[in-house]
N, C-alpha and C positions, 0 to 999 in steps of 0.2 A: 264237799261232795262233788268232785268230778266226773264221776260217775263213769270209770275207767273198768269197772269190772259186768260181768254177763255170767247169767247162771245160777244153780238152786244149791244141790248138792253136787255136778260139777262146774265148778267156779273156776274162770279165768279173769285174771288183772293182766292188763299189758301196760307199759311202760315205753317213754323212748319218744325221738324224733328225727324226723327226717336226715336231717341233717347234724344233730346229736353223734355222739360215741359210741351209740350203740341202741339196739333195742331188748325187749326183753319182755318175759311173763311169766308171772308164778300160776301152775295149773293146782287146782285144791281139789280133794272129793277123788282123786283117785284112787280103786282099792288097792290095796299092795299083793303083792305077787306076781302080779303081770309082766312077761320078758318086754322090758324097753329101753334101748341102746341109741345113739343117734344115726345110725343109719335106718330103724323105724320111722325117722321122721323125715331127715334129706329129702328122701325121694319126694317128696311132697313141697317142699321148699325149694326144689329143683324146677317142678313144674310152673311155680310162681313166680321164679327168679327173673329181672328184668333181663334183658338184650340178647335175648335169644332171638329173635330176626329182627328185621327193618321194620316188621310190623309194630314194634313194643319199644319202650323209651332204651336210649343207649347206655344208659347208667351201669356200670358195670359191677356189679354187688356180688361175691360171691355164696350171703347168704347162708354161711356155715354154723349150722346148730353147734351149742354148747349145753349138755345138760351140768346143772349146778348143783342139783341137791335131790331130792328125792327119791334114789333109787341105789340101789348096792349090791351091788356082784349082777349088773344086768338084768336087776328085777326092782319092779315100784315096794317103797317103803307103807306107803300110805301116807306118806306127810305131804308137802306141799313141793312140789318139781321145778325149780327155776329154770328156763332156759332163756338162753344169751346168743341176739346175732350180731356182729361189731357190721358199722358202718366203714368202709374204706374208700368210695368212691364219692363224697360229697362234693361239686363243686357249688359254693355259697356264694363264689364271685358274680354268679349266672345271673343272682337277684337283687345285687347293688343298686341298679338300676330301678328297680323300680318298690324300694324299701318303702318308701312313702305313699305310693299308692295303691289301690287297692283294685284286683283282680275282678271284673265282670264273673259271677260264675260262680266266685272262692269262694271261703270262710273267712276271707283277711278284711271284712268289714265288722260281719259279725262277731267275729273275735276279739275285732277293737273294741265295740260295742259292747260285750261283756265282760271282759279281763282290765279292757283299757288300753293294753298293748297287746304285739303280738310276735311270733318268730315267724318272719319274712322269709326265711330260707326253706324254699319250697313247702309255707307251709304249715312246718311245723307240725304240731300233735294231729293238725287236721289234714295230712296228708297220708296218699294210699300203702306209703311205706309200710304203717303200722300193721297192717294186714297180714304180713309176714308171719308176724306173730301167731296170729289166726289160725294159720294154717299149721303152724308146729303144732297148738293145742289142738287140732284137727286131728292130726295125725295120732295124739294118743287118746284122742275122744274112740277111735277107729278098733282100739285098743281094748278099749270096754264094749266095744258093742258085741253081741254072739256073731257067733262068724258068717253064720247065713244073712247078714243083713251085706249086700255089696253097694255101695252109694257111688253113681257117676253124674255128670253134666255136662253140658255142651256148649258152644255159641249158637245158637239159633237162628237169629236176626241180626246183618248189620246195617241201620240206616233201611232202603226199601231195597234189603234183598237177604232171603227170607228163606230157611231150610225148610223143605214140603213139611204139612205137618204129618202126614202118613209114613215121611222116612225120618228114622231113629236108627242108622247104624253105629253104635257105640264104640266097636271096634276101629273105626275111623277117626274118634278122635285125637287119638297120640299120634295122627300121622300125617297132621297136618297144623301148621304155626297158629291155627284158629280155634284148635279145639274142637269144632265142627263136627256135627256127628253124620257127613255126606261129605264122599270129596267132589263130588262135582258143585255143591256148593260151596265150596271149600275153594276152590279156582275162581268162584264168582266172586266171592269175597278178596281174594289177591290182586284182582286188575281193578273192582271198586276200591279198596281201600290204599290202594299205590295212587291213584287221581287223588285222592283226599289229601295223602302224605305227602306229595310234593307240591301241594299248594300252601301248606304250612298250616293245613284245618285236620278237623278230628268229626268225627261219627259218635252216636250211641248206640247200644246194641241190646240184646233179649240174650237171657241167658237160662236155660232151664236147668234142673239141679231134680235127680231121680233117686230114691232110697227105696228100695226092691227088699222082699222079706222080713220088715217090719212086721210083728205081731199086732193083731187088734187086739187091743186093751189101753196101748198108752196115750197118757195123756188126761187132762182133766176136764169135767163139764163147763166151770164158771173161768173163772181165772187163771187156769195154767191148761189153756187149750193147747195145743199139738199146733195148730196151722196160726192161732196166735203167737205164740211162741217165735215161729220160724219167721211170720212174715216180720217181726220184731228186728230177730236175726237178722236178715236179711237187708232188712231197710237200713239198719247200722253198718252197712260197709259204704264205703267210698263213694258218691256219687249216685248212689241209687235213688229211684224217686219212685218206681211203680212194684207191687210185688201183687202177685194173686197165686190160687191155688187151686189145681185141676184145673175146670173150665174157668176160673176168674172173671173177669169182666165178659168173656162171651156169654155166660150164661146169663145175662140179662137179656137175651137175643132167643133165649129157648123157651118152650113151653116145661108145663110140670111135668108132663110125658116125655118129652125128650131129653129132660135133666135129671128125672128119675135116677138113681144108679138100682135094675133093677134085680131082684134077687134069686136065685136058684140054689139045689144040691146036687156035687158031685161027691160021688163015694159018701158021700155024707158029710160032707164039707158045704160049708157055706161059701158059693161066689155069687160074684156079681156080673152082670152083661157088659156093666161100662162103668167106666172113675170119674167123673164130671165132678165130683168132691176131690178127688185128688189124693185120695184115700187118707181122709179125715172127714169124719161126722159126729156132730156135737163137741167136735174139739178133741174126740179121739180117735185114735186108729184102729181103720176097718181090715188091716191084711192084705190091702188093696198097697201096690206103688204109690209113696208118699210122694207129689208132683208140685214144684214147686219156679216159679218161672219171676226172673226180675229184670227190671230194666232201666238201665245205666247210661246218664246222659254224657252228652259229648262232652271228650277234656276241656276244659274251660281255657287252658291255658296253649293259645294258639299265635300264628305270627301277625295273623290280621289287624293291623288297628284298631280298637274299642273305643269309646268315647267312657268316663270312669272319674273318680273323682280322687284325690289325695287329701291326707290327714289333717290338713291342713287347712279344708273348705274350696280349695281350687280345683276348678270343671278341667282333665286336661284329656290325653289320651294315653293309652297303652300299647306295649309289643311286649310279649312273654315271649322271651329267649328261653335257652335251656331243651334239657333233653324230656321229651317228652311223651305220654303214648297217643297216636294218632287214634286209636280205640282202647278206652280203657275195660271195655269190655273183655277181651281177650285176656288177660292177667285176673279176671275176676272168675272164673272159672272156676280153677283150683279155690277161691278163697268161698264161693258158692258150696263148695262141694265140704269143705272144713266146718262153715256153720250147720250146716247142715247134720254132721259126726258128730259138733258139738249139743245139739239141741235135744239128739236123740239121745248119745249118751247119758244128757240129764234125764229126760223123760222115764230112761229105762231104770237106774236109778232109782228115781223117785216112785216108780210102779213099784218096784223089787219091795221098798223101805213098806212099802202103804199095803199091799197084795200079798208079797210074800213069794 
């Protein structure tokens, strides 16, 4: 039990390593007839693809979807989707150096720790490579959901400096190497994170993730909550350590009046004044913007010296060579944006099966 796969009725397994031949994922639970080609998916694995600036590791992947099975004359079968992205830019040489030791930060202790050995070359299964993947199944999670659902995210926060929380321009995000939903934050982020990068250090960053026109219904009371679900999602990507929903951790700072979300009728519609739930209550969705925010600590793998220990039981030091992202926040973006397709997809799903 490796515990390699996510999901109820749509189920994703990912496969693959870093520096392996390749990676790969069989998507299950999708219904058949749906138009999906690999240029449904590109786009989205274009937006993840490393060495797109200076900001992001220089690894150069070109990241090219192969669908393997599922689908015939341009439409899902219903059976299971293999898709395939080949590795071509590995260099392993990068990690000769410090095979025997272990990474302040990594997974290359506790992976010894559990398995007994590990794959040294960037990593291995427990590197952000695999994410890729994510994001392909993202892409036909996107696929299943009704159309009026639009899901975007942003970078938010990097280190202490910080998109206003009253500005959300979403439009700005493709238009700058941050994802940023502000370009004038957007430039504050470029001359911060150029000081980081040429000192040979990295940053962590806040990333929020919005799913707009979600119906209230989905989702369950006990056990298959909506915001359980995602912050689950969520917390399984690379590096993550914090997730909250709507107000998250501020809302210990509120009273019951001012965290209310409180209710009215328009046209004869139920709204609310405010999302401080995040638009989840009781673990289901209210109709409100599903708001979802996490936060991603700095690459561990930097030029500074560490003090760190090898396999061996000797105290020595470290330098992590190699190409790497000075914020790994930025590449999480898109992969924020895929789990998020993916959790809904099931969700909706499993409504449809159970409601009808």
């Amino acid at each position: 039990m490796s515990h390699n796969t996510f999901g109820h009725l749509f189920r994703v397994t990912t496969f693959g390593e870093s520096h392996g031949p390749a990676l790969g994922c069989v998507v299950d639970g999708c219904p058949p007839g749906i138009d999906l080609t690999e240029a449904d998916i590109q786009p989205y694995l274009d937006k993840r693809r490393p060495g797109q600036s200076k900001y992001t590791t220089q690894r150069q992947e070109a990241d090219q979807v192969r669908i393997l099975s599922g689908t015939f004359e341009g439409k899902t079968t219903g059976t299971s989707i293999g898709l395939l992205i080949e590795n071509t830019d590995q260099r392993s040489k990068d990690y000769g150096e410090i095979k025997d030791k272990y990474r302040p930060g990594h997974a290359d202790y506790t992976y010894d720790a559990k398995y007994g050995f590990r794959d040294y070359r960037g990593g291995g299964r427990s590197s952000a490579r695999e994410t890729a993947m994510r994001v392909a199944a993202g892409a036909i999670a996107r696929k299943i959901l009704p159309p009026e659902i639009a899901i975007k995210a942003g970078l938010v926060r990097m280190g202490d400096k910080a998109v206003p929380d009253e500005v959300r321009d979403w439009d700005a995000v493709d238009q700058n190497p941050f994802f940023a939903p502000d370009a004038a934050t957007a430039e504050e982020f470029a001359a911060y994170l150029d000081d980081i990068r040429k000192k040979g250090s990295s940053v962590g960053a806040v990333i929020e993730v919005v799913a707009s026109g979600v119906p209230a219904g989905w989702g369950a009371p006990v056990y298959g909550k909506l915001d359980a679900e995602l912050a689950s999602a969520m917390m399984s990507i690379n590096a993550v350590k914090g997730v909250e929903i709507g107000a998250g951790m501020g809302a210990a700072e509120l009273t019951g009046e001012e965290n209310a979300d409180e209710m009215r009728f328009d046209d004869g519609k139920p709204v609310f004044t405010s999302n401080n739930n995040g638009g989840v209550l009781g673990g289901i969705s209210t109709g409100q913007d599903v708001v979802v925010r996490f936060s991603v600590k700095p690459t561990s793998s930097i030029l500074t010296p560490r003090a760190t220990i090898d396999k061996d039981g000797n105290e020595t030091e470290i330098v992590t060579k190699g190409r790497h992202d000075p914020c790994v926040g930025i590449r999480a973006v898109p992969i924020g944006e895929a789990m998020m397709a993916c959790v809904l997809a099931d969700q909706f799903l499993r409504h449809r099966g159970q409601c009808g």
